[in-house]
N, C-alpha and C positions, 0 to 999 in steps of 0.2 A: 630624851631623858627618861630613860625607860625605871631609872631609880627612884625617881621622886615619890613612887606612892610608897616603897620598902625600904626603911631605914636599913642602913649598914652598918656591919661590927667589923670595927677593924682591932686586930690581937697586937697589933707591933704598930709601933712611929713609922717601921718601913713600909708599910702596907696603906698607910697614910699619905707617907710620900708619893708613892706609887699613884695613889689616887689623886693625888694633886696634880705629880707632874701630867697626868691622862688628860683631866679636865683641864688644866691648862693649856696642852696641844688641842683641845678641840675648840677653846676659846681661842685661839691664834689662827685653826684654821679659819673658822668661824667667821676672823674678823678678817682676811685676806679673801673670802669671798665677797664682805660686806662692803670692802674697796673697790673690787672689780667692777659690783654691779654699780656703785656709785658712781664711779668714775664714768661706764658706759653709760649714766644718762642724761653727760655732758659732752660726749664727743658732737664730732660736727657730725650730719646727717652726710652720705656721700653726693657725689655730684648726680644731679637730677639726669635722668636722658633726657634726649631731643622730644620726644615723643609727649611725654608726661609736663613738657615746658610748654607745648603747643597747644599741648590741652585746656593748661591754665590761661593760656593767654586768652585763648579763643573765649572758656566761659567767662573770662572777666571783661573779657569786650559785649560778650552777649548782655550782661550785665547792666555795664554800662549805658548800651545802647536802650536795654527796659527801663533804667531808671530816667535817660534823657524822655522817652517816651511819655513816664509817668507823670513826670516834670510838667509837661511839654502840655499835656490833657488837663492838669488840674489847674494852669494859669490858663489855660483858656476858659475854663468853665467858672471861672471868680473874674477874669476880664469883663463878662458878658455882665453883671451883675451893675 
């Protein structure tokens, strides 16, 4: 909105018009991008690879195996007690 700081003088209703019908294709395109991106940030995400599946597995078994660990050492150390 390169207008906003310079007010306009319009001589005719048509020059009017004209600026109307402007700004309102740019509010339409405006808002047909504002769908697009909306829309895109509800799609689904695409299918994972093989690769990027076995990774997650693997750190979430590592995981698992440090928390059974962690588990494992603090009921032993309040056992003794």
């Amino acid at each position: 909105m390169d207008n906003a700081t310079k007010p306009q003088t319009y001589n005719s209703i048509s020059e009017i018009r004209e600026r109307k019908e402007t700004i309102l294709a740019e509010m339409r395109k405006d808002n047909a991008d504002i769908g697009k991106k909306w829309k895109s940030l509800f799609q689904k995400s695409p299918e994972r690879k093989k690769g990027i599946t076995v990774a997650s597995v693997i750190s979430t078994g590592t995981g698992l195996i440090d928390g059974f660990l962690f588990v494992w050492k603090i009921y032993r150390k309040f056992k003794k007690r």
